[in-house]
N, C-alpha and C positions, 0 to 999 in steps of 0.2 A: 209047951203050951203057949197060945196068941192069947196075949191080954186085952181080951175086946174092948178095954177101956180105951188103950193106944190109939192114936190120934192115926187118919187115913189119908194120906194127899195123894193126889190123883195130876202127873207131870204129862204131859205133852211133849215132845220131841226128845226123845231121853237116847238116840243111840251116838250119839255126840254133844259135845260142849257143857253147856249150864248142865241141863239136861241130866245127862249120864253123869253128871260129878254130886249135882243134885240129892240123885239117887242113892246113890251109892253111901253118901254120906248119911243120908235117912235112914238106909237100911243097917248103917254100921250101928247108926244112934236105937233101934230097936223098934224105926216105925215101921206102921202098914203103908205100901208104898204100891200105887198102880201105875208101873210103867208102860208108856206108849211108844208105839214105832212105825211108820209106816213098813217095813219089814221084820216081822217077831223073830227073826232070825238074829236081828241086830241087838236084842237084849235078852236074848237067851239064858245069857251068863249072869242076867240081875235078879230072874225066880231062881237060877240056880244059889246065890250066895244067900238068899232071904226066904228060901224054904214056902211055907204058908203064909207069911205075910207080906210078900210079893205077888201081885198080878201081873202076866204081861201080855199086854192085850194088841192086835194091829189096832191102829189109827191111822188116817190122811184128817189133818181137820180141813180139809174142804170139801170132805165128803160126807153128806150130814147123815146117812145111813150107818155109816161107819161111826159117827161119833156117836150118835142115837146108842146103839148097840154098845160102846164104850162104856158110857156111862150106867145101862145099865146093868152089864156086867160088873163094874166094880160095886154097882148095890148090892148086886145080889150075894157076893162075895165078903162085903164086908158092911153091908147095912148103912154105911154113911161115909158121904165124902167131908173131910171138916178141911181140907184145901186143898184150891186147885190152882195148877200153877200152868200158868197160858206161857210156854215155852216154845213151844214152835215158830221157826223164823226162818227168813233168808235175807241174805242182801240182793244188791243190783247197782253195779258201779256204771255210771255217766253221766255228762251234762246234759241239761232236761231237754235240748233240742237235738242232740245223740242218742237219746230213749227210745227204744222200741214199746210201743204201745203193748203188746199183747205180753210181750214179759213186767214191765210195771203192771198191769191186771193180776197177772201171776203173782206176784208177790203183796200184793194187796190183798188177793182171796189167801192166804196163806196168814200174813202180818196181824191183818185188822181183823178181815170175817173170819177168820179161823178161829179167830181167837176169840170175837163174839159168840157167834155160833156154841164155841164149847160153855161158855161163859152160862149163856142161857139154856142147855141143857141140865147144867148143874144146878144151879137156882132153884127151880121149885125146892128141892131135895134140903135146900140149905132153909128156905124161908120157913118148910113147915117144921126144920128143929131148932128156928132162932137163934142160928150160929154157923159160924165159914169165915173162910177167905178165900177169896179172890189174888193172889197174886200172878201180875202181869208184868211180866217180861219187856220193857222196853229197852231204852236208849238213851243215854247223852247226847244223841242225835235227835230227840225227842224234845229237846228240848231249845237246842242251838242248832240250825243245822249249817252244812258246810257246802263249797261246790265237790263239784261228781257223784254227790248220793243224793241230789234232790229228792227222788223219788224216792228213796228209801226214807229218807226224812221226812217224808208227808205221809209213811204209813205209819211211824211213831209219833207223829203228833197225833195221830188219830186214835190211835192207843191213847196217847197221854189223856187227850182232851175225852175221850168217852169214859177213860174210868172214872176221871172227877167224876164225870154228873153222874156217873153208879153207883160210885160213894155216897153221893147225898141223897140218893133216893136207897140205899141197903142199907147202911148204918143203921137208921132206927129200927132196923128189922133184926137185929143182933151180928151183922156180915158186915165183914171192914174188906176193904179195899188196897194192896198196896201195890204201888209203881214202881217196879226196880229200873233203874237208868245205869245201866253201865257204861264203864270207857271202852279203853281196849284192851281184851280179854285172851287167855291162850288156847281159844279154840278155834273151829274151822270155818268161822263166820269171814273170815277176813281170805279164807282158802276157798274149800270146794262148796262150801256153802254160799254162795255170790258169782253172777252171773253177770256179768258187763256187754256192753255197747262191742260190737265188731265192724262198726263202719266210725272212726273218730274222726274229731271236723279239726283244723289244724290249729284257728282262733280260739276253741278254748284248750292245747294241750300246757298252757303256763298255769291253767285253774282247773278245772275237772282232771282233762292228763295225770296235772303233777300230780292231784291227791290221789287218783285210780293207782299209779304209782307206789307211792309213798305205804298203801294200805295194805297193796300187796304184798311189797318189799317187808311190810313188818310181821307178816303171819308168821305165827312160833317163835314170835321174837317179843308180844307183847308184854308191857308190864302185870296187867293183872292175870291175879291167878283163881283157877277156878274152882278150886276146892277150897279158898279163903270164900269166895265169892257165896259158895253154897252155905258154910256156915253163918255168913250173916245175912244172910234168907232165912234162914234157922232160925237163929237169933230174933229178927227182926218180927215173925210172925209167931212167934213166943211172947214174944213182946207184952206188958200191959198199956203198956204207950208206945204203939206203933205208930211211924210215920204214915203218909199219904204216899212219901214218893222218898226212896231209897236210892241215893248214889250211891254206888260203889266205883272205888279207882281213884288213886290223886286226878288223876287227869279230867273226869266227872264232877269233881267236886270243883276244879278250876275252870272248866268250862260253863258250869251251872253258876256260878260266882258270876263269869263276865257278862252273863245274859241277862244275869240281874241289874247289874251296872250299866249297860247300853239298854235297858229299857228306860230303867231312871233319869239316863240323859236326855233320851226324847222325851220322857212323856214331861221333864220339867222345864225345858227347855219351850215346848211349844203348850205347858198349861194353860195361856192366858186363853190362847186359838181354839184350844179345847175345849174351854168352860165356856168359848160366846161363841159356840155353835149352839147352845140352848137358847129357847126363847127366854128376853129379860127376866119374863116372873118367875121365872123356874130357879 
């Protein structure tokens, strides 16, 4: 027997990484779990371990038919989404003057509007029973970024900076908001999930190069792990006092540090410049 009280999250990109470990770990814990795939072949194996309170539905979220459809099959299936988790992503490794235009687009309709898009499908659903979440998938990268992923770094700031103002405009509506910013994780984001520059320029391979490099060279080798990672998402939106924005990783938590730090040097270093850009009386 499904205890219809059971809490229903609704994941986006589940046949790898966050995703699939996500799930999996929902499903162990005894929730109602709708997983997505752009191929229902790739999560075949997740209704099969969770029986009825498993959905597995196709999705592209940049297909708004498709997500349309999505969302309302998981209603109709189990009456209410109480979280949804904007997991679908890709990279894209180069220096921003090595970037092919029509693949940064790509990863942007993917990154950002995908992730709106599902966001605002889900919403009415959420606002007319005064309660949800929102949790959204970003980056450490989201917050600091580096050379060779510019572009991937301006689709996690766009993440970052649109959930705040969703937060403050759902909150009072009973829907919290959470931001997860990971480091580097053991899954295939750093692999077949990321797509890089194929014409590279020589002056930046000491900066974009090394890190395209470096990011490579560490797939299946990184420190975090993603079944720690999925329990304190767990955790986190269990929560009575949940964060706004969730690191995970030493590495996340040291990089979110130093960004704090180099902000505080500028902005106090050039205070005086800052405050007499206002007129006097102000």
């Amino acid at each position: 027997m499904v205890d219809h009280d059971t809490p229903v999250w609704f994941i986006t990109g589940c046949s790898t990484g966050f995703g699939r470990d996500l799930a999996l770990a929902l499903i162990d814990a005894g929730y109602r779990v709708v997983a997505t795939a752009r191929k229902p072949e790739d999560i075949a194996d997740l209704s099969q371990s969770g029986g009825e309170r498993v959905l597995a539905v196709r999705l592209d979220v940049t297909d708004d038919a498709q997500a349309e459809a999505a969302v309302a099959q998981a209603l109709a299936r189990f009456g209410r989404i109480d979280v949804l988790v904007n997991n679908a992503g890709i990279g894209y490794f180069g220096a921003i003057e090595e970037s092919v235009e029509a693949e940064v687009r790509w990863m942007f309709e993917i990154n950002f509007w995908g992730l709106a898009r599902m966001t605002e499908k889900v919403l009415p659903s959420m606002r007319a029973r005064r309660a949800g979440t929102i949790v959204n998938i970003s980056s450490v990268g989201g917050i600091r970024a580096s050379a060779g992923v510019g572009y991937y770094n301006a689709t996690k700031f766009a993440v970052d900076g649109w959930s705040e103002a969703l937060a403050t405009e759902v909150n009072p509506l009973g829907i919290r908001v959470l931001i997860v910013a990971p480091s580097a994780f053991r899954t295939d984001w750093a692999g077949r999930s990321a797509n890089e520059i194929v014409d590279p320029i020589e002056d930046y391979s000491a900066t974009a190069g090394a890190r395209r490099a470096q990011i490579r060279g560490w797939s299946g080798a990184q420190p975090g792990d993603p079944k720690r990672a999925a329990k304190a998402i767990i955790d986190a939106v269990e929560s009575e006092t949940p964060p706004l924005r969730l690191l995970l990783g030493k590495m996340a938590l040291q990089g979110g540090r130093a960004k704090i730090e180099a902000l505080r040097a500028d902005f106090d270093a050039w205070a005086d410049v800052t405050e007499g850009a206002d007129f006097p009386e102000a």
